[in-house]
DSSP file (Angstrom, degrees, kcal/mol; ACC not computed):
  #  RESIDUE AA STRUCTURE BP1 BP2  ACC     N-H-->O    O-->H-N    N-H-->O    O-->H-N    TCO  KAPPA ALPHA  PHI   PSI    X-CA   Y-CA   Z-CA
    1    1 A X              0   0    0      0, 0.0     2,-0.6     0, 0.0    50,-0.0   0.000 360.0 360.0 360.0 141.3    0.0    0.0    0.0
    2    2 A X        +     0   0    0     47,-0.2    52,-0.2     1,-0.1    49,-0.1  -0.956 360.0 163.9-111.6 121.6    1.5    3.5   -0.7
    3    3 A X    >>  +     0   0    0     -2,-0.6     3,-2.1     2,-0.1     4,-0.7   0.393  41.9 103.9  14.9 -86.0    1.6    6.2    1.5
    4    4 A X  H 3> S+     0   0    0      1,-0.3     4,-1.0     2,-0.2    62,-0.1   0.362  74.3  77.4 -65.7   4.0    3.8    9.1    0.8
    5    5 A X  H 34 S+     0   0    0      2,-0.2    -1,-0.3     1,-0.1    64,-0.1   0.932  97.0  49.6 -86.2 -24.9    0.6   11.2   -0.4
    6    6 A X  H <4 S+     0   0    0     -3,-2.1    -2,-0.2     1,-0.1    -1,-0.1   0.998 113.2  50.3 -60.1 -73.5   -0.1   11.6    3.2
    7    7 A X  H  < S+     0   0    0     -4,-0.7     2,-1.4     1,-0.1    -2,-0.2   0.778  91.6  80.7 -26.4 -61.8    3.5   12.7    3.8
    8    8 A X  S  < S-     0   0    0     -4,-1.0    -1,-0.1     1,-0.1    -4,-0.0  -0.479  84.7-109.6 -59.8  76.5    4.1   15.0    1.7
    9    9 A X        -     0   0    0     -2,-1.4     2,-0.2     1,-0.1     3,-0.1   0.544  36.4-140.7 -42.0 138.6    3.3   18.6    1.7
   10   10 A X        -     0   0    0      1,-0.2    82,-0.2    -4,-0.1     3,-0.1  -0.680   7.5-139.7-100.9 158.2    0.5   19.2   -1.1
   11   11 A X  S    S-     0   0    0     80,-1.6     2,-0.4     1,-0.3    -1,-0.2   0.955  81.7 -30.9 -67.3 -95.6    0.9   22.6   -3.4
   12   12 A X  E     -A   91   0A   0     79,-0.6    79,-3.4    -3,-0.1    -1,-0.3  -0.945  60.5-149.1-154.7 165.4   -3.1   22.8   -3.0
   13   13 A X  E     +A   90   0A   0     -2,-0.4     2,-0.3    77,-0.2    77,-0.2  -0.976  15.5 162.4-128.9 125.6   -6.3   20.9   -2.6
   14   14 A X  E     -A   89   0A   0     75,-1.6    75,-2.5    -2,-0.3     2,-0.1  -0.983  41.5 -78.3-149.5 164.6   -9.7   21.1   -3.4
   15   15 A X  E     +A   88   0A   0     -2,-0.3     2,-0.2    73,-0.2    73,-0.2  -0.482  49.5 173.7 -53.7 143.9  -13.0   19.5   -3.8
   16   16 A X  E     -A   87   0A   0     71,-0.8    71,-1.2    -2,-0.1     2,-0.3  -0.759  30.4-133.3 169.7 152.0  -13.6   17.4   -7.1
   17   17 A X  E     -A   86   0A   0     69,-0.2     2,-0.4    -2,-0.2    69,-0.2  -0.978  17.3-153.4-119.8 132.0  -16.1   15.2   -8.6
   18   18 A X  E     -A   85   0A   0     67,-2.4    67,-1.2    -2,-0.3     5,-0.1  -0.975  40.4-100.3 -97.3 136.5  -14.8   11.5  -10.5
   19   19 A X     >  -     0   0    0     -2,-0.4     4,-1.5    65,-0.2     5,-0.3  -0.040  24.5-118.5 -16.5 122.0  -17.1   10.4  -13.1
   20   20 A X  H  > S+     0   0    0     62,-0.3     4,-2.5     2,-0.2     3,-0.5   0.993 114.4  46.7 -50.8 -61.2  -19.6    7.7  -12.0
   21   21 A X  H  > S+     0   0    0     61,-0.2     4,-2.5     1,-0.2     5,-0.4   0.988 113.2  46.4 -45.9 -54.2  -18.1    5.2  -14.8
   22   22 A X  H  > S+     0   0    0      2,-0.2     4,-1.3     1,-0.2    -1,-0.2   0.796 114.6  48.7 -55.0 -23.3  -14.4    5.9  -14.0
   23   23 A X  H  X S+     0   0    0     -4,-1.5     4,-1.9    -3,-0.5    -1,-0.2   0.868 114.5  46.0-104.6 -61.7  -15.2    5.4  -10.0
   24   24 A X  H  X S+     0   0    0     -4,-2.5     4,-1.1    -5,-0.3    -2,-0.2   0.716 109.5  55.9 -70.4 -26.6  -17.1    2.1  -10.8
   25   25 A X  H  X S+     0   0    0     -4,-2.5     4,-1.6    -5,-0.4     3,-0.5   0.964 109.2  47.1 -31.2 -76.8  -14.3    0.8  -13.1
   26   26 A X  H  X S+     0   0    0     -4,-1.3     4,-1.3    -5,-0.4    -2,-0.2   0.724 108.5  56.0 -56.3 -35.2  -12.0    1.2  -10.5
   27   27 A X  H  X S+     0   0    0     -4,-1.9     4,-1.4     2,-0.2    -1,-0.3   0.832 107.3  44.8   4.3 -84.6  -14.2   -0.5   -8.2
   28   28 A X  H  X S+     0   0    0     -4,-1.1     4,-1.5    -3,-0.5    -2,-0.2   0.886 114.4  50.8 -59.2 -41.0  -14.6   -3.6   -9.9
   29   29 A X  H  X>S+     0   0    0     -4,-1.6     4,-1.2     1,-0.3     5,-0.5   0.887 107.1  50.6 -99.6 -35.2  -10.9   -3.8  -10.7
   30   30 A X  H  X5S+     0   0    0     -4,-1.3     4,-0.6     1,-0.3    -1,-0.3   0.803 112.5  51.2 -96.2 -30.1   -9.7   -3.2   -7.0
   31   31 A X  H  <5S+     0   0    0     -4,-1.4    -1,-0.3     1,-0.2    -2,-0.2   0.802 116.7  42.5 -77.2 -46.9  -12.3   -6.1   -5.9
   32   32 A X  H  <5S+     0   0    0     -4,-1.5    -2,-0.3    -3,-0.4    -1,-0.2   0.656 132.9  12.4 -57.0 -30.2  -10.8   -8.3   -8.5
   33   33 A X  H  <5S-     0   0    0     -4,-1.2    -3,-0.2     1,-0.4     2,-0.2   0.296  89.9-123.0-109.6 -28.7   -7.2   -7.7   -8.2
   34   34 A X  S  <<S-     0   0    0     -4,-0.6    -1,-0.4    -5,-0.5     2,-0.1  -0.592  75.3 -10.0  98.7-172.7   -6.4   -5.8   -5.0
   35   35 A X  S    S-     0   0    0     -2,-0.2     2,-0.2     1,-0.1    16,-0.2  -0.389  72.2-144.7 -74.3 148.4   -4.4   -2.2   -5.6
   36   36 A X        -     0   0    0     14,-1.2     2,-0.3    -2,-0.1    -1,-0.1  -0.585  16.1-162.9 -75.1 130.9   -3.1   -1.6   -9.0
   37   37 A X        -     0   0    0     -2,-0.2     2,-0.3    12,-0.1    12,-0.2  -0.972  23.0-165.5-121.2 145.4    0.0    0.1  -10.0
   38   38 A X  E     -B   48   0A   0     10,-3.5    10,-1.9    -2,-0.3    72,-0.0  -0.965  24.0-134.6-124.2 124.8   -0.3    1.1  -13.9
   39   39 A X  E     -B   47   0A   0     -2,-0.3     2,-0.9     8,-0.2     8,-0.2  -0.207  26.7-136.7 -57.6 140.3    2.3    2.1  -16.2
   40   40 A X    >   -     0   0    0      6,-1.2     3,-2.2     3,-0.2    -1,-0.1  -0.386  19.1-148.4-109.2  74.4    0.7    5.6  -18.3
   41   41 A X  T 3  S+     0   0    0     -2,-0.9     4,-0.0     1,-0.3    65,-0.0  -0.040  79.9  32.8 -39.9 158.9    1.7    4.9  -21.6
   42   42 A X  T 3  S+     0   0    0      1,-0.1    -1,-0.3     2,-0.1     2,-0.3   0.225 106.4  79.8  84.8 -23.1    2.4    8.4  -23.5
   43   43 A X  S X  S-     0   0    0     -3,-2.2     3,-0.7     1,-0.2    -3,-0.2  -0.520  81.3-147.4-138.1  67.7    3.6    9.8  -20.3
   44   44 A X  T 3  S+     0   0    0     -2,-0.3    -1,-0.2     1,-0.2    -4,-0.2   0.315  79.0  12.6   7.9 -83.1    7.2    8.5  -19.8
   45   45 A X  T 3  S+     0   0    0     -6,-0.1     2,-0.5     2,-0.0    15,-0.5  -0.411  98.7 111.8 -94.0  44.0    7.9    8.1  -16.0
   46   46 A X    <   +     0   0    0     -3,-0.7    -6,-1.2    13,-0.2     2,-0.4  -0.929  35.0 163.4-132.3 133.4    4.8    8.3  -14.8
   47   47 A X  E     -BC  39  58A   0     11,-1.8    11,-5.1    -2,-0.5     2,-0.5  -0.950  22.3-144.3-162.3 148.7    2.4    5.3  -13.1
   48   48 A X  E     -BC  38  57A   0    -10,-1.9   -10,-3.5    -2,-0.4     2,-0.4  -0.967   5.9-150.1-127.2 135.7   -0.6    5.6  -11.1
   49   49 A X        -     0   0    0      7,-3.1     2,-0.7    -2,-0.5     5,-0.2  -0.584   4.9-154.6-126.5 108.2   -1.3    3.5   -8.5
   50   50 A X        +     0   0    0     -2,-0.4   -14,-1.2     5,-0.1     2,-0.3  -0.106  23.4 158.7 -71.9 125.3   -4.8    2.8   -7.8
   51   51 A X        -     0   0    0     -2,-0.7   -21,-0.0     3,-0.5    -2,-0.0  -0.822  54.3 -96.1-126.5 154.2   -5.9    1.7   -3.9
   52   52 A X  S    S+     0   0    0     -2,-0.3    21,-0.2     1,-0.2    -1,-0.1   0.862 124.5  34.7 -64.9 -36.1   -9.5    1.8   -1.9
   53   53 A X  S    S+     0   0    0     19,-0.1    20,-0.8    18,-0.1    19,-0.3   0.980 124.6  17.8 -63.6 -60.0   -8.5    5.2   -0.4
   54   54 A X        -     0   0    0     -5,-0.2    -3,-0.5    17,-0.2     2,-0.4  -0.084  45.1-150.9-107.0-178.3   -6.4    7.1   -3.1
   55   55 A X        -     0   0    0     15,-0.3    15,-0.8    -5,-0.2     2,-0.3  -0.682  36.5-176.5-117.5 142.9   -5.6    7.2   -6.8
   56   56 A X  E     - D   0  69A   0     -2,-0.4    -7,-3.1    13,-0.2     2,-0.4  -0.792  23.6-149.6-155.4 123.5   -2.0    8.6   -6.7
   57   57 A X  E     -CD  48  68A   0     11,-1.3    10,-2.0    -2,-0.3    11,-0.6  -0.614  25.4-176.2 -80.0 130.4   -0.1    9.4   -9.7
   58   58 A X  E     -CD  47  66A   0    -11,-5.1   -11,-1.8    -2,-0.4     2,-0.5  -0.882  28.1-127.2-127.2 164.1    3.9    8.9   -8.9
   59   59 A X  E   > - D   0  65A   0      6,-0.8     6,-0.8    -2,-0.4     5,-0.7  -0.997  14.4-163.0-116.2 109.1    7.2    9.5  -10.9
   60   60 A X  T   5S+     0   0    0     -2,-0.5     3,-0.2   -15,-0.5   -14,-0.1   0.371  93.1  58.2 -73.4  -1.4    9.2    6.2  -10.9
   61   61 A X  T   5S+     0   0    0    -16,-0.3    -1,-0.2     1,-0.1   -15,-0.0   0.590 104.0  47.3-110.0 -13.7   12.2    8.3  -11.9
   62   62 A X  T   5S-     0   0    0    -17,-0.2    -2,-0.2     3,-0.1    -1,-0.1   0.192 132.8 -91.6-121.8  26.6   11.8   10.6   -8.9
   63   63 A X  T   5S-     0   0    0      1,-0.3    -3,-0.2    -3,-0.2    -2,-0.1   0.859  84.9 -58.0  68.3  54.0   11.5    7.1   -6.4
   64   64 A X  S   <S+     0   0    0     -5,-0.7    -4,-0.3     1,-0.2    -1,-0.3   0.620  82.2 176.8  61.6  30.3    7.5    7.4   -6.9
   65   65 A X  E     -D   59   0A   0     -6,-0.8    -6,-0.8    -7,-0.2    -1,-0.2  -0.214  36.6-109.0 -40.5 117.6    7.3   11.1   -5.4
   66   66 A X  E     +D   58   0A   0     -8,-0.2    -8,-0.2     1,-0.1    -1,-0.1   0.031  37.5 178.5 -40.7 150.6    3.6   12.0   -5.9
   67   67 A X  E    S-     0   0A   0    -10,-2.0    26,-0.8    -3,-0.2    29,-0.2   0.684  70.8  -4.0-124.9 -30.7    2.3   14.5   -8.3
   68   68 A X  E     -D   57   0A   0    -11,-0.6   -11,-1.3    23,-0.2    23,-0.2  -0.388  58.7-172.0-165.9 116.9   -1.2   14.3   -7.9
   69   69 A X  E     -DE  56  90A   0     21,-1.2    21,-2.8   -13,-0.3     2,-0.7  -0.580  13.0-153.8-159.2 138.7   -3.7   12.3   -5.8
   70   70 A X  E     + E   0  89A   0    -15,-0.8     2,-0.3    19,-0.2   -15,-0.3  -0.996  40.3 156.4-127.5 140.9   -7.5   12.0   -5.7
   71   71 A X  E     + E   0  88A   0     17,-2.3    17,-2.2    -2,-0.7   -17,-0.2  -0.916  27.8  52.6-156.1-169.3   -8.6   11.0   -2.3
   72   72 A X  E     -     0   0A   0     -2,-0.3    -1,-0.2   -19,-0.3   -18,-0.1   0.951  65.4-152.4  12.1  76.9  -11.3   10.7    0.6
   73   73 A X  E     -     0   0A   0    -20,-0.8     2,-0.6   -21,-0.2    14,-0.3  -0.472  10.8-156.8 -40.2 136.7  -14.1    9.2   -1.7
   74   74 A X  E     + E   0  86A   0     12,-1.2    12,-0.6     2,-0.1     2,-0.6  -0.990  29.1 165.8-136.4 107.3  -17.1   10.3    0.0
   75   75 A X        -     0   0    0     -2,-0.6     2,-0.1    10,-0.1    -2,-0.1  -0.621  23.2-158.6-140.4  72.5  -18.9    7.1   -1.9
   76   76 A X    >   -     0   0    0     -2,-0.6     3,-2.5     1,-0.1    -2,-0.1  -0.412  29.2-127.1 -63.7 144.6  -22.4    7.1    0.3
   77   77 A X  T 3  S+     0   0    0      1,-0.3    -1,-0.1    -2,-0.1     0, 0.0   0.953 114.0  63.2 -45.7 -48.5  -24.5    3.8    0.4
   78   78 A X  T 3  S+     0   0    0      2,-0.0    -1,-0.3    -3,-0.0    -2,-0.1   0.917  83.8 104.0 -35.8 -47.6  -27.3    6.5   -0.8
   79   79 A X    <   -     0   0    0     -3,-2.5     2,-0.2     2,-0.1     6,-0.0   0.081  68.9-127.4 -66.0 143.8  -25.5    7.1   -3.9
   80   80 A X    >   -     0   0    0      1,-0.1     3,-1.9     4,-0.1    -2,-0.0  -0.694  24.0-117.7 -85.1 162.7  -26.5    5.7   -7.7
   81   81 A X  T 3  S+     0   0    0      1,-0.3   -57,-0.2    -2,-0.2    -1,-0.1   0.794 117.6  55.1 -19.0 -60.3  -24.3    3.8  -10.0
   82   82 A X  T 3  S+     0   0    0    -62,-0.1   -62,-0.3   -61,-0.0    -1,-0.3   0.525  84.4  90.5 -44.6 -30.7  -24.9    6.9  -12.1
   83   83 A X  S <  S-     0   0    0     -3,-1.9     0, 0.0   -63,-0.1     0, 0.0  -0.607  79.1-116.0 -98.9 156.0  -23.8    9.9   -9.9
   84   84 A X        -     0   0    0     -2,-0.2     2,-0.3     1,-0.1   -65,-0.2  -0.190  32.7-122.1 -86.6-175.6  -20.0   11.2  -10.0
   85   85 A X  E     -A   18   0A   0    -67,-1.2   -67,-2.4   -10,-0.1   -10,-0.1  -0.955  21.9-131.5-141.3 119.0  -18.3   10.6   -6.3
   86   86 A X  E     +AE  17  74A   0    -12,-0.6   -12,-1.2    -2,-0.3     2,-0.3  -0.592  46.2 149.3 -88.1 174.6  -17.0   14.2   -4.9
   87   87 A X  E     -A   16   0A   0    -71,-1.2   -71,-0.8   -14,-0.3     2,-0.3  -0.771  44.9 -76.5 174.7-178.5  -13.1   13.7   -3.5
   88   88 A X  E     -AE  15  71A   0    -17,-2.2   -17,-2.3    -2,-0.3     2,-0.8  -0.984  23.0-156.7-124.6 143.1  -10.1   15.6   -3.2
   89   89 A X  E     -AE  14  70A   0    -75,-2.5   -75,-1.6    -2,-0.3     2,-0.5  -0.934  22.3-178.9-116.1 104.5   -7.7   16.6   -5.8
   90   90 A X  E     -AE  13  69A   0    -21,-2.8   -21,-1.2    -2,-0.8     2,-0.9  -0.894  12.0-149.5-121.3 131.1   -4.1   17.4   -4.3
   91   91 A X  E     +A   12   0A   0    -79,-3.4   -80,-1.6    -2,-0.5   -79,-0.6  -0.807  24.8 167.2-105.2 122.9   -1.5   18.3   -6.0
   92   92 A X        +     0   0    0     -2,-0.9     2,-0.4   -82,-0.2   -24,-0.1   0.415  70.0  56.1 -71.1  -6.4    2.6   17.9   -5.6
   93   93 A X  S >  S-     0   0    0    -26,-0.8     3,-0.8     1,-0.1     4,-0.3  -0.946  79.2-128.8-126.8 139.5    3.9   18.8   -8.4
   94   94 A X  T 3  S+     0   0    0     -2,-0.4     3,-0.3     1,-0.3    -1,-0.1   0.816 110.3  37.7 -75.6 -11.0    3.5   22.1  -10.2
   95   95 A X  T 3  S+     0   0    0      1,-0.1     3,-0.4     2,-0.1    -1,-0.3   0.490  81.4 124.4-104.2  18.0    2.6   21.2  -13.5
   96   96 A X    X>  +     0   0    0     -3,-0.8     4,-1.7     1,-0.2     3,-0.8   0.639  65.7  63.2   5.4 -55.0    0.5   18.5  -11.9
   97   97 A X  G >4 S+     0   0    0     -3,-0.3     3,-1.6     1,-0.3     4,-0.3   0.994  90.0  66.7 -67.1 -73.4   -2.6   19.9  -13.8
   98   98 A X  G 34 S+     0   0    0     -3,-0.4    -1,-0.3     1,-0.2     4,-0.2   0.630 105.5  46.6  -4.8 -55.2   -1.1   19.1  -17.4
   99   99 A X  G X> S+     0   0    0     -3,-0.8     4,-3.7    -4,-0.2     3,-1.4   0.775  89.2  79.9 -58.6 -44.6   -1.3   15.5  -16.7
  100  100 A X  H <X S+     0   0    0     -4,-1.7     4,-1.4    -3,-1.6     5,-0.3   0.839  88.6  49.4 -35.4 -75.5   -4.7   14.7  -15.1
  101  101 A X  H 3> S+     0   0    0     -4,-0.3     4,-1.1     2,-0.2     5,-0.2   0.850 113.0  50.2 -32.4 -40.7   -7.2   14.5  -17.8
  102  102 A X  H X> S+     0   0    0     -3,-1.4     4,-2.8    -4,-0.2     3,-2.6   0.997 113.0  51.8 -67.9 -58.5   -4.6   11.9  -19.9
  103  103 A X  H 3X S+     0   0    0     -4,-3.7     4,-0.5     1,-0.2     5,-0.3   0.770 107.5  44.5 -22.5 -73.4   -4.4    9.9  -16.6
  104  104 A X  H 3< S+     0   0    0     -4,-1.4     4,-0.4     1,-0.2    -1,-0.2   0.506 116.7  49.7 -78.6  -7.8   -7.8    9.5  -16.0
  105  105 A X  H XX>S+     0   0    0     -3,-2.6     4,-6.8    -4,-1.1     3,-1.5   0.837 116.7  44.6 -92.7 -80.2   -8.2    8.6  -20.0
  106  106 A X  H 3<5S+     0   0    0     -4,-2.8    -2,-0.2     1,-0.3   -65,-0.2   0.644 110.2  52.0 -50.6  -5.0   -5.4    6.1  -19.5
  107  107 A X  T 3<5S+     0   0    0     -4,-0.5    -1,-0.3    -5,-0.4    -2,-0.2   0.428 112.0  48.8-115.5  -4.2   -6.7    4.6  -16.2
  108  108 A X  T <>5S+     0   0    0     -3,-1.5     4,-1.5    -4,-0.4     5,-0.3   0.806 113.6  43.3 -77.2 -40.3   -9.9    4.0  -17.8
  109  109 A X  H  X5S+     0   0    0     -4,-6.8     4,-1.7     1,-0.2     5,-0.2   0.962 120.2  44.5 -67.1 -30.5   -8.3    2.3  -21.0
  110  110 A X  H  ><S+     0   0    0     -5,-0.9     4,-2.9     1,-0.2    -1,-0.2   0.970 115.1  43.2 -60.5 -34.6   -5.9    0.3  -18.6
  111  111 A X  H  > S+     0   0    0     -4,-0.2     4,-1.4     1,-0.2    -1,-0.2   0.710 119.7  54.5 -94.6  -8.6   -8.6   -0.9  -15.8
  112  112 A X  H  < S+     0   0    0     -4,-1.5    -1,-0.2     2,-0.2    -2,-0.1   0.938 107.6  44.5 -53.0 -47.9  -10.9   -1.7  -19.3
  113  113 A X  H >< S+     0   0    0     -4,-1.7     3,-0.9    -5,-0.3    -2,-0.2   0.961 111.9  53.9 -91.6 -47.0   -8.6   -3.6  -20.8
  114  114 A X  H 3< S+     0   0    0     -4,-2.9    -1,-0.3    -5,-0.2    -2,-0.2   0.798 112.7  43.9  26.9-100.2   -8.0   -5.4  -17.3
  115  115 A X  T 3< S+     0   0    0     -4,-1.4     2,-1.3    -5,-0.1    -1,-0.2   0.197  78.2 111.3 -59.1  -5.7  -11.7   -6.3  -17.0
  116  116 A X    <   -     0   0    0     -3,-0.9    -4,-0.0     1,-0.1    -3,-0.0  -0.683  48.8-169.3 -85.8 126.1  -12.3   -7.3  -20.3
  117  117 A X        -     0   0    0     -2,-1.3    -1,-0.1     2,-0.1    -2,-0.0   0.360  44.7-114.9 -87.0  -3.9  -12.9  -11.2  -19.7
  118  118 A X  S    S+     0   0    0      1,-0.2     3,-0.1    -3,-0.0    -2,-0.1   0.296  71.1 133.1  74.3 -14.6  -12.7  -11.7  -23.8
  119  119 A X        -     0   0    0      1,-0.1    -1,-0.2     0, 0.0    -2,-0.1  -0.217  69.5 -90.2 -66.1 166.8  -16.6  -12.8  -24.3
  120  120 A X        -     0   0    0      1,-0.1     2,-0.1     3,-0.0    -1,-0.1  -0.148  63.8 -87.0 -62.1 157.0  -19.0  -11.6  -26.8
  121  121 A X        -     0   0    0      1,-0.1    -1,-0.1    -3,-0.1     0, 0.0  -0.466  51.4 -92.1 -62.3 159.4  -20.7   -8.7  -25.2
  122  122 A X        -     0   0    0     -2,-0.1     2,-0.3    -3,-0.1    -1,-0.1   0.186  43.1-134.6-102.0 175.1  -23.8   -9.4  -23.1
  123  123 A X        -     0   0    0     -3,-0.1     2,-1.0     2,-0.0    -1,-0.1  -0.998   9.2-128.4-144.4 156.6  -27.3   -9.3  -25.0
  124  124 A X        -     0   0    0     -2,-0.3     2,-0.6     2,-0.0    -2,-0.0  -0.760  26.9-157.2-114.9 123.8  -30.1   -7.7  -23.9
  125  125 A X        -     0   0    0     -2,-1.0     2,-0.1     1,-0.1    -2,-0.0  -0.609  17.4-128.8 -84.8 124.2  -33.5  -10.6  -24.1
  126  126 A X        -     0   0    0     -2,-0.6     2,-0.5     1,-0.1     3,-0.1  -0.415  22.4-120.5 -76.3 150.4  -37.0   -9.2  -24.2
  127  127 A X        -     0   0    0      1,-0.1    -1,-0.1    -2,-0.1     0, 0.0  -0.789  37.4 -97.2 -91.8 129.2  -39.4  -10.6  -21.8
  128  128 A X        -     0   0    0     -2,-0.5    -1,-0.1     1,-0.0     3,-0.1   0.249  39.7-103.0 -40.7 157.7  -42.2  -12.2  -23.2
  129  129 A X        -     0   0    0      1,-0.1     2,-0.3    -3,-0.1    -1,-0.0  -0.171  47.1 -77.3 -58.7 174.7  -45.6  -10.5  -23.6
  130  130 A X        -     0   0    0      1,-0.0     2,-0.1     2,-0.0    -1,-0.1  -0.546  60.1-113.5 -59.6 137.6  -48.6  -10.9  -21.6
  131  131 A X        -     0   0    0     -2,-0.3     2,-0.6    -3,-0.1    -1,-0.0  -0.452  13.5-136.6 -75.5 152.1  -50.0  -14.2  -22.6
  132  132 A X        +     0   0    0     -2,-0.1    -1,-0.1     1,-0.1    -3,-0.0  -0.930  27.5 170.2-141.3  82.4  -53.4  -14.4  -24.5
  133  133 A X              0   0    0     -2,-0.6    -1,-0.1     1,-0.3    -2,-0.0   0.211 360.0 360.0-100.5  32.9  -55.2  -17.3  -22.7
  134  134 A X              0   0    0      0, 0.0    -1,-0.3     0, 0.0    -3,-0.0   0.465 360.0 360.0 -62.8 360.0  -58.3  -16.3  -24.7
């Protein structure tokens, strides 16, 4: 389990929303596999590792210092499938912000590609009509 996001002095923080899909992706995968670390193709030194508390983006080149973190999921039983999950966005790094979007692009295509079991896609079967015992 990693750490250092605690540790470390943040550049600033604020409230955030993740996307209901990306949230539930991650979900599934951490329930299947336990925490993740993922390489970010496109983005040299750079690996996210996802855990039930945090996302934290590290630089393997700089002996995984953070760069940006989304943490304290506020993920009430109340909430639907459907609704984003507010958090915190802290950042370590100053160009911190540059990155984000591509992560979160690149931790959906990774935790996708993951998840993908190789079957056909599901189908969806209509339920008969009412029956016509006339």
């Amino acid at each position: 389990m990693y750490w250092r996001h605690e540790q470390i002095v943040r550049l600033s923080a604020w409230p955030t929303k993740v996307e209901a899909r990306l949230y539930n992706l991650a979900k599934r995968a951490l329930a299947r596999f336990g925490d993740i670390r993922m390489e970010m193709r496109g983005l040299k030194t750079l690996d996210l590792i996802v855990q039930e508390d945090a996302w934290i983006i590290v630089d393997r080149a700089l002996n995984d210092i953070p760069i940006a973190a989304w943490t304290d999921f506020e993920d009430e039983e109340t909430r639907g499938l459907h609704e984003p999950v507010i958090c915190e966005l802290r950042y370590y790094h100053g160009h911190a912000g540059l990155v984000i979007k591509k992560v979160l692009r690149r931790m959906e295509e990774g935790l996708g590609e993951m998840l993908d079991d190789g079957e056909e896609p599901g189908q969806v079967i209509a339920f008969p009509g009412p029956r016509d015992d006339g």
